[in-house]
C-alpha positions in Angstrom: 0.0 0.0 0.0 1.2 3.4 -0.7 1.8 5.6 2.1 -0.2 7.8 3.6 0.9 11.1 6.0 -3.0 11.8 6.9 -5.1 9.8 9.0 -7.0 7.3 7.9 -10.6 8.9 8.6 -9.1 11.6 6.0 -8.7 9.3 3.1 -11.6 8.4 0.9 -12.0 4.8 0.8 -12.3 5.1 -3.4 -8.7 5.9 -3.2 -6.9 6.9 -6.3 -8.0 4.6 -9.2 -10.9 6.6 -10.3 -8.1 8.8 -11.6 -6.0 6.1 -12.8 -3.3 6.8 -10.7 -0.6 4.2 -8.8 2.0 6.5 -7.2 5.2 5.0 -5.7 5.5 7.8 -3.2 3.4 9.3 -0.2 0.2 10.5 -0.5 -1.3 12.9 1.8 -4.8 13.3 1.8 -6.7 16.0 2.9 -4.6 18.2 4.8 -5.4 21.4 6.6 -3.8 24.7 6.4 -1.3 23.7 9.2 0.3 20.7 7.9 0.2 22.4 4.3 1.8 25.4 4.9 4.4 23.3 6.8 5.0 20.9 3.6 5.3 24.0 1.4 8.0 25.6 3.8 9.9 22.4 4.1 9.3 21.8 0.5 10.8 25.7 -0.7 7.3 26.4 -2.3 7.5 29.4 -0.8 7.6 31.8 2.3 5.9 33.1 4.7 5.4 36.7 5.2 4.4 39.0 8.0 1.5 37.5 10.7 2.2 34.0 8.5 0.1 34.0 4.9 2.5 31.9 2.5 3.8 33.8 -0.2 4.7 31.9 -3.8 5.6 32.6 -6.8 4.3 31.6 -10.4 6.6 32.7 -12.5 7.1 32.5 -15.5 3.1 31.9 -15.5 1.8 34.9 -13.7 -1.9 35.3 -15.0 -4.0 32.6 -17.1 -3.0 31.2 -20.4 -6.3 31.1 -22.3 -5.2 30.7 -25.5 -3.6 27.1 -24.1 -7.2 25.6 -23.0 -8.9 23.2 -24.8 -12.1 21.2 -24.8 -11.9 17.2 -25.8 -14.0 17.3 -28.9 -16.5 13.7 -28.6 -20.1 12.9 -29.7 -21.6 13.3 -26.3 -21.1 17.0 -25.9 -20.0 18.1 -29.4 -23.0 19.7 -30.4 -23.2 21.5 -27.4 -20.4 23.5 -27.4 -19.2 26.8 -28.7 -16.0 25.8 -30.7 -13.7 28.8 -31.1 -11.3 30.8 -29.8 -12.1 30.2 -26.5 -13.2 26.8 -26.7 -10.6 25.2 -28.8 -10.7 21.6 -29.8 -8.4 19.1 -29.3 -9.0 14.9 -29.8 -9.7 12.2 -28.1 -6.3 10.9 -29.1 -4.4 13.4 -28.2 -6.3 13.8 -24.9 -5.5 10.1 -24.1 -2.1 9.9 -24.6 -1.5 13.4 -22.7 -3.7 11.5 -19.5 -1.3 8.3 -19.9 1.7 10.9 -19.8 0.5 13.0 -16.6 -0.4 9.7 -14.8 2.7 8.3 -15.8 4.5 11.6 -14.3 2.5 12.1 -11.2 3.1 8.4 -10.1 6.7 9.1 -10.0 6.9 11.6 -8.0 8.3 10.9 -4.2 4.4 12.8 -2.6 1.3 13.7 -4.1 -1.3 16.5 -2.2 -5.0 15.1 -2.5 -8.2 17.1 -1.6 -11.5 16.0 -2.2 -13.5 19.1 -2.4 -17.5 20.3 -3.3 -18.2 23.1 -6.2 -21.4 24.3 -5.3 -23.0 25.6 -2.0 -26.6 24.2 -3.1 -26.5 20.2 -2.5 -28.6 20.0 -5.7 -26.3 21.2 -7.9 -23.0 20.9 -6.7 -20.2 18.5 -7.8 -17.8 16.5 -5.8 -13.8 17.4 -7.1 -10.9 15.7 -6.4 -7.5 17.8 -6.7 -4.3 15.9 -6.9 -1.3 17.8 -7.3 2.4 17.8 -5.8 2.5 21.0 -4.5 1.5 21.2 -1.0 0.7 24.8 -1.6 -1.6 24.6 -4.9 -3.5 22.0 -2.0 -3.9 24.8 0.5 -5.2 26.9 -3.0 -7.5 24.7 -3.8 -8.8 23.9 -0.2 -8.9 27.8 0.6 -11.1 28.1 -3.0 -13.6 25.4 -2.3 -15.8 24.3 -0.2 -14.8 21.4 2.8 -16.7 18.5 3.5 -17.2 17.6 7.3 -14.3 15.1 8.4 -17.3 12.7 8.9 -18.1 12.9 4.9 -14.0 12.2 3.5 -14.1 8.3 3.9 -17.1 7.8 1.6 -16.2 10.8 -0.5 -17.1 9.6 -4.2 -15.6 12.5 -6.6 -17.7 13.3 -10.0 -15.1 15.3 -10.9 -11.0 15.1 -11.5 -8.1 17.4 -11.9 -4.4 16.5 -12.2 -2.2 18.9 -11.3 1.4 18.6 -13.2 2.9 22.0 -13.2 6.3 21.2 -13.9 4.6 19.0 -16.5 5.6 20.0 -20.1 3.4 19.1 -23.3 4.9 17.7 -26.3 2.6 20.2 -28.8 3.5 17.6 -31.7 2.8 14.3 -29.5 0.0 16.2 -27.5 -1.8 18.3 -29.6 -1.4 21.3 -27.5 0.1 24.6 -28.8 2.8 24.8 -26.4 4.5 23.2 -23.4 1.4 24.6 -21.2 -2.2 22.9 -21.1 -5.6 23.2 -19.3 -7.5 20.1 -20.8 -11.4 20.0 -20.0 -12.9 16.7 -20.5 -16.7 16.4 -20.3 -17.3 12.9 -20.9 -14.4 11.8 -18.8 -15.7 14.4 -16.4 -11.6 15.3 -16.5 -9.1 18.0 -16.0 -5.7 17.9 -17.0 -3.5 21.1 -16.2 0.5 21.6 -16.4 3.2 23.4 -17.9 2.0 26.6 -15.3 2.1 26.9 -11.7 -0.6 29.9 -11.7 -3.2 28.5 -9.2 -5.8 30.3 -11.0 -6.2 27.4 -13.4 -7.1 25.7 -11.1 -10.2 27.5 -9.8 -11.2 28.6 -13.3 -11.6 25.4 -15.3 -13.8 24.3 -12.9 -15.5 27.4 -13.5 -15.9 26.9 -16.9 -17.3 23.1 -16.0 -20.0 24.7 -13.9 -20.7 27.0 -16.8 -21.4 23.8 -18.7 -22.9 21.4 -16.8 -25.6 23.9 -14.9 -27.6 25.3 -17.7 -28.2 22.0 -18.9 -30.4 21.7 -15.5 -32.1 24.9 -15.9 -29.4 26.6 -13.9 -27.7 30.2 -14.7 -23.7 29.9 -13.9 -22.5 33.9 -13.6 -19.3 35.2 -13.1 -20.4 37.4 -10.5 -20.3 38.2 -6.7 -23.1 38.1 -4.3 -23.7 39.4 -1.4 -27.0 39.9 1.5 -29.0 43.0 3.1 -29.8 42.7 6.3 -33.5 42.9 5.1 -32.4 39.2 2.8 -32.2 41.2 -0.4 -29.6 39.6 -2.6 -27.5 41.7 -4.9 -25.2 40.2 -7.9 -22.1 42.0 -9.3 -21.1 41.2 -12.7 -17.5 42.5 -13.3 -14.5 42.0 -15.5 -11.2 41.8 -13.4 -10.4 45.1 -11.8 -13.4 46.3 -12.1 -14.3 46.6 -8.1 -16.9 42.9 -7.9 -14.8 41.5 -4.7 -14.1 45.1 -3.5 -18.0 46.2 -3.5 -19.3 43.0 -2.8 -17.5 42.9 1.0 -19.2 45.5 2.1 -19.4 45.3 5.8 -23.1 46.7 5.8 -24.0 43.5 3.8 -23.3 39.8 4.3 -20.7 38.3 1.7 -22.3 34.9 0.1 -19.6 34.8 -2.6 -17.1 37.2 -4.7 -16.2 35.6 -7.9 -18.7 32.5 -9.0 -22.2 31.9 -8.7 -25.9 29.8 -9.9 -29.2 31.5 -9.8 -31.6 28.5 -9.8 -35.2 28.0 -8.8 -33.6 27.7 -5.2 -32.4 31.3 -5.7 -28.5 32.5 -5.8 -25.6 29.8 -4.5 -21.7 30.0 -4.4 -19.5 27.8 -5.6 -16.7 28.3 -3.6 -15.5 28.4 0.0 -13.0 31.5 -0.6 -12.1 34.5 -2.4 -8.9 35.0 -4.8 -9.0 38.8 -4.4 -6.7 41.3 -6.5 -4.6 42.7 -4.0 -1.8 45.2 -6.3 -2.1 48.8 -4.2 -4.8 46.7 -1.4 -4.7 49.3 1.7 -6.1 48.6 5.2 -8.2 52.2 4.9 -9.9 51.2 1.4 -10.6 48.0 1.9 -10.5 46.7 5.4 -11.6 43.5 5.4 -9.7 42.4 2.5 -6.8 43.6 3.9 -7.0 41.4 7.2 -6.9 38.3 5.3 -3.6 39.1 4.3 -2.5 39.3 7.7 -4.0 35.8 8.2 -2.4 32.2 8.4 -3.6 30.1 5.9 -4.3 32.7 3.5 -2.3 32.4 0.2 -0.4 35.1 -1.7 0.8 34.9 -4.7 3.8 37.0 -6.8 3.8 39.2 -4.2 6.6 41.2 -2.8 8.2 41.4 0.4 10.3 43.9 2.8 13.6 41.9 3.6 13.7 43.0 6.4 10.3 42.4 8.0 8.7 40.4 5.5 5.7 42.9 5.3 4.1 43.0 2.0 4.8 45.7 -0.6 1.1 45.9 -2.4 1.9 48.8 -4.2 5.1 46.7 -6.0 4.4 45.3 -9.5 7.7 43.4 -9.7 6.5 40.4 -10.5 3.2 41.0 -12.0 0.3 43.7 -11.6 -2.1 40.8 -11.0 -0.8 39.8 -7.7 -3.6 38.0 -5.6 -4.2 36.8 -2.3 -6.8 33.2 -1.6 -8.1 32.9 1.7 -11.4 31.0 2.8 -14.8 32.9 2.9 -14.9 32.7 6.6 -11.9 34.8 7.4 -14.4 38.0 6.2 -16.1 39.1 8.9 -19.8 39.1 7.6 -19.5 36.2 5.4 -22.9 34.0 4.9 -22.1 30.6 6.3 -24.5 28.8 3.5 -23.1 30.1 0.5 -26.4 30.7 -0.4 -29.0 33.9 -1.3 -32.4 34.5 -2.2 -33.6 35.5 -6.1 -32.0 39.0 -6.5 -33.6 42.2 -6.2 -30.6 44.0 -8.1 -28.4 43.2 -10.4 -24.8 45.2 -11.3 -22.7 45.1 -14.0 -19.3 47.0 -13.1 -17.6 48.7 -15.8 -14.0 50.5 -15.3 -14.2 52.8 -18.3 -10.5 54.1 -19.0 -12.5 56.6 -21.9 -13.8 58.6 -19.0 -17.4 58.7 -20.8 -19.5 56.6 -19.3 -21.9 58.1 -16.5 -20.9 56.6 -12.4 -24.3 54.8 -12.2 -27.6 54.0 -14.7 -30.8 52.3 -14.0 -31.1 49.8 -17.3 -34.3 48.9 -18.5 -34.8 45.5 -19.5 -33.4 45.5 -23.1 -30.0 47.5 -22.1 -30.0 44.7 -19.4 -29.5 42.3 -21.8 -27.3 44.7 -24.5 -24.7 45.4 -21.6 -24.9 41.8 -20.3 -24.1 40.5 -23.9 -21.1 43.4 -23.9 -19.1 42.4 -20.8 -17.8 45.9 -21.4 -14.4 47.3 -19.2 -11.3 49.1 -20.6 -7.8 48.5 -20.4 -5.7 51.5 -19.2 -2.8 52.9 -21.6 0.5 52.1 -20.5 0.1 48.9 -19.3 1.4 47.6 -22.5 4.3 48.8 -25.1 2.7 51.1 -28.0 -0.6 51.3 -25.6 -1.0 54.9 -25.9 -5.0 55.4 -25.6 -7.6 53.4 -23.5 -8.6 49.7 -25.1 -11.9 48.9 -25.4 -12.7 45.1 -24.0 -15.7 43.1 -24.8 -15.9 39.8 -22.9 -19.8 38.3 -23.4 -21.6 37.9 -20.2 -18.5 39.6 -17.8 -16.9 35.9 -18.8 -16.5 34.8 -22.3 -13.2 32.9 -21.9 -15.2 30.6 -19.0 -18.3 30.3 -21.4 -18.9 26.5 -23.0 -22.2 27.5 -24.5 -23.0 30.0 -26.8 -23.1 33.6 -25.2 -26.6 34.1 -26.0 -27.9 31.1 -24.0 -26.7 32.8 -20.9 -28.2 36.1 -21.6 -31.4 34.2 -22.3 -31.6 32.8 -19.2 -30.8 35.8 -17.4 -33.5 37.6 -19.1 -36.3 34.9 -18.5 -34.9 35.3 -14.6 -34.9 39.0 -14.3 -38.6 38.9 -15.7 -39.6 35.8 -13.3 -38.5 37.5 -10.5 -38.5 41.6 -11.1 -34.6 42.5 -10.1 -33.7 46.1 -11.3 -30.1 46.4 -13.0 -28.0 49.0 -12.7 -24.7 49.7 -14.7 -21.9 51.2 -12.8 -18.5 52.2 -14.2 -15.9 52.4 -11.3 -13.7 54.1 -14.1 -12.5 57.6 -15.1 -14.5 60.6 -15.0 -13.5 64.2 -15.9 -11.8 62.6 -18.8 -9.8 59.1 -20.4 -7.3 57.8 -18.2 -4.4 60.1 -18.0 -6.4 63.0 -17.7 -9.4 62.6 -15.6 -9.1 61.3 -12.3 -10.3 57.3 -11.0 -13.9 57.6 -9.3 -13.5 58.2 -5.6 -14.4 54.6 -4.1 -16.8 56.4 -1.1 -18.8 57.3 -4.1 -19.1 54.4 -6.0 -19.9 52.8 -2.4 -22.9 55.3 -1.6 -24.4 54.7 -5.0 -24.6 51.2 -4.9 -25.3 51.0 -1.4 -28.6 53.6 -2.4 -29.3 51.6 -5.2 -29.4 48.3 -3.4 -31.3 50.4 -0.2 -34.4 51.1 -3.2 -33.6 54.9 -2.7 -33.1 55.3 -6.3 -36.3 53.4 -7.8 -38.1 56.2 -8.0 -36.0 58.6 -8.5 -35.7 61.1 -11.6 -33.5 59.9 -14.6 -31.9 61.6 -17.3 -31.3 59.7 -20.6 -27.7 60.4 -21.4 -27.5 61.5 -25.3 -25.3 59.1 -26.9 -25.5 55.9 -25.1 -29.2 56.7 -23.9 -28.8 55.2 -20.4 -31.3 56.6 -17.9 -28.8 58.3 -15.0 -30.4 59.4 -11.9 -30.0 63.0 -10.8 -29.0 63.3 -7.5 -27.3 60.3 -5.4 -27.2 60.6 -1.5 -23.9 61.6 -0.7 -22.7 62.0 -4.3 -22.4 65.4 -5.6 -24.7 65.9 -8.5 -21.9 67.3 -11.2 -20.2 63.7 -11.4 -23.0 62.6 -12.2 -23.6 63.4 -15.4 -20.0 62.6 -17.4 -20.2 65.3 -19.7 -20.4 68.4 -17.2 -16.9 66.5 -15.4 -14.9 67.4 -18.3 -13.7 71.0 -19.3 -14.1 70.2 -22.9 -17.9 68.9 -23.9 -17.0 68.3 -27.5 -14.2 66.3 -26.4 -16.2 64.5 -24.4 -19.1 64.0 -27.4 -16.0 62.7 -29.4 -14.3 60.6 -27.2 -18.4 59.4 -26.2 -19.0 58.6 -30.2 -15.9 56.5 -30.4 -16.5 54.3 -27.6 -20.3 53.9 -28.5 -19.1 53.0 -32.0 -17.0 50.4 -30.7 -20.4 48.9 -28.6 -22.0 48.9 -32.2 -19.3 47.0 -33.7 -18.7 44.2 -31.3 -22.4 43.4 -31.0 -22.4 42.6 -34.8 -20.5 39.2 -34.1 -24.2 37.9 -32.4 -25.7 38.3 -35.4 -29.7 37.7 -35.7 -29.1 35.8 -32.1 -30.0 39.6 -30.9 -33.7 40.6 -31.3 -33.9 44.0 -32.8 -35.6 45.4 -29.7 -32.1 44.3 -27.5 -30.1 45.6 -30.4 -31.4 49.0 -30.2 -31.1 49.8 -26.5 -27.5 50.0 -27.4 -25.9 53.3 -27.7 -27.2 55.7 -30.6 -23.6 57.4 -31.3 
């Protein structure tokens, strides 16, 4: 028998040959922060910094690789799913003999880290997930991501779901059928992950993301890329956001309780997580913004990754970019102070999608009626800031369907149908909020002050704004409120906040050009009635 470093009421009695695996050396199953954290440290996975989070490092890998994921094309779900760019094909074939090769690799290896896991907070929909992987702090990822059976339930643990975990792994493109050394292999059928060639953790929490996004609609279920949080009245709210747009930052609001801040369902139960933690965006975090947030990163057991520390004190540096702008830190739900236990939510009462508009033109908040719901949904609309890139010398204009295309399996448009037969069923306002520039584009204007973006939302979600008196803007006709609670009025609308109004009407028809172009890819899939509650410049 191979050996094991947990006890035995930790171990599933299915042990590893669901996942085809035979290792020669120690498995340890299940294992808690402690004796992670330990097994990294002794390991050199990493370090730990001040009050005792673990710091690693991904490099070279410091964000996703999307253009390396690929779905198993076979009969069974062939039909089904969106091939493209996002959803690239690769064979059975080539799927088989990269399994044989990962097996083969993992079983040599002197330990292996297992943790059998649920993805899903509502029993009815959620799937059981074993990780096994060799780094004992991709195990504390995963465990601080996802949500932990009792002790009682590990021994009869039966996982629907498997991901192995190679990430010093590399493809053979020509033997393999992958584009390069890296690869994040979803298999339906086999109800499979394979990931290596990276040791960003976020692969790890996404692909099973994009499972979800598969799997639950074919139950009648909405998966959203979107945080959730609680009232204290049980009013649930969603956020729909691209990264750094402000969904984990407005979501843990201490006013409301947190039920999730990345991934959720919205079935006929009403709104569920599907994780046990939050992978927050932590680059320029500070304890006066963001409060909560910031504790965890003075937590043990939290994880954070590329970024850097004092020598001398091992404090973090979260303004550094050193490594990477997208450093992150992953720490379980419960270490914010109002999180919900159940991971779960009624039917929301507002929806928001957050926007971080680099173009400055874009109003701070809009009520959306039911057809911009759905034309804004379909957008995914955020902007990337110039500078971040060589030759990036204006704002540029992203459009990711549904705040998630590179997680979507289906066609974009079966999400947005979904959420529009939901919003109708159970009557949630939507509002659109851009956390972006205002006064002009990025470089010129200033970033929206985060007290203000808080008292709108927080007025919005309070009902204060349902009746109150809109103003269609001109070019993108969205209905803004005039006066906010503890907002003052001129921000409001984004043309009086710069000192140039035709440069604001150009800068304005450019972006809303730009709307009117990407929704042409849906083609007749958008009704004529969603198509014209886009912009009008």
């Amino acid at each position: 028998m191979t050996p094991s470093s947990s006890a035995p009421n930790r171990q599933s009695h299915t042990g590893l040959t669901a996942q085809g695996l035979t290792p020669s050396g120690t498995i340890h199953w299940n294992l808690e922060a402690p004796d992670l954290i330990q097994a990294a440290i002794r390991r050199g996975e990493g370090e730990l910094a001040h009050l005792g989070p673990l710091v690693a490092v991904t490099s070279p890998h410091t964000g996703r690789s999307p253009n390396d994921k690929f779905v198993v094309k076979e009969p069974s779900t062939e039909a089904d799913v969106d091939w493209g760019k996002v959803n690239q094909p690769i064979t059975e074939a080539h799927f088989d003999l990269l399994l044989a090769d990962v097996r083969g690799y993992l079983n040599g290896l002197g330990e292996l880290f297992v943790e059998d896991l649920y993805c899903g907070a509502d029993e009815a929909y959620r799937l059981s997930c074993r990780y096994v992987t060799p780094n004992a702090w991709h195990a504390n990822f995963v465990r601080n991501m996802f949500i932990r059976p009792t002790v009682e339930a590990l021994p009869g643990f039966v996982p629907n779901f498997s991901i192995l975990h190679a990430p010093e792994f590399q493809a053979d493109p020509a033997r393999h059928g992958t584009r390069t050394g890296t690869f994040i292999v979803l298999n339906l059928a086999k109800r499979m992950i394979l990931i290596g060639g990276t040791r960003y953790a976020g692969e790890l929490k996404k692909s099973m993301f994009t499972v979800m996004n598969y799997m639950l609609p074919k139950q009648g279920v909405l998966s959203m890329h979107c945080s959730a949080n609680i009232g204290p009245a049980g009013d649930t709210a969603l956020f729909f956001g691209l990264s750094g747009t402000g969904k984990t930052t407005l979501s843990a609001d201490p006013e409301r309780g947190l039920i999730g801040d990345d991934e959720h369902g919205w079935s006929a139960n009403g709104t569920f997580n599907f994780e046990g933690g939050c992978y927050a965006k932590v680059i320029n975090l500070s304890r006066e913004q963001e409060p909560d947030i910031y504790a965890t990163t003075e937590m043990f057991g939290t994880i954070l990754e590329n970024v850097v520390l004092h020598p001398g004190d091992k404090r973090v540096d979260f303004a550094s970019q050193a490594i990477t702008e997208n450093t992150r830190a992953s720490y379980p739900l419960h270490y914010i102070r109002n999180h919900v236990p159940s991971g779960k939510g009624g039917h929301p009462k507002h929806v928001v999608f957050l926007t971080a508009d680099a173009f400055g033109v874009l109003p701070p908040i809009a009520k959306l009626t039911k057809e911009q719901a759905m034309y804004y949904f379909l957008s995914g609309y955020t902007a990337k800031l110039a500078g971040t890139e060589r030759g990036v010398t204006e704002p540029q204009a992203t459009f990711s369907a549904c705040f998630g295309a590179v997680f979507l399996v289906w066609h974009p448009t079966k999400y947005a149908e979904m959420l529009g037969e939901l919003l109708d069923k159970h009557q949630a306002q939507v509002w659109l909020v851009n956390t972006g520039w205002s006064g002009g584009a990025y470089g010129v204007g200033s970033r929206m002050k985060l007290s203000y973006t808080r008292a709108m939302v927080r007025a919005a979600l309070a009902g204060k704004l349902d009746q109150a008196q809109v103003t269609p803007d001109p070019i993108f006709g969205l209905p803004i409120p005039s006066s906010v609670e503890g907002v003052p009025s001129e921000i409001l609308q984004p043309r009086n906040t710069w000192k140039d109004g035709n440069a604001y009407d150009a800068q304005a028809t450019k972006l809303a050009g730009m709307f009117q172009e990407n929704i042409k890819k849906f083609g007749d899939a958008v009704s004529p009635a969603i198509r014209a509650a886009g912009p009008k410049g």
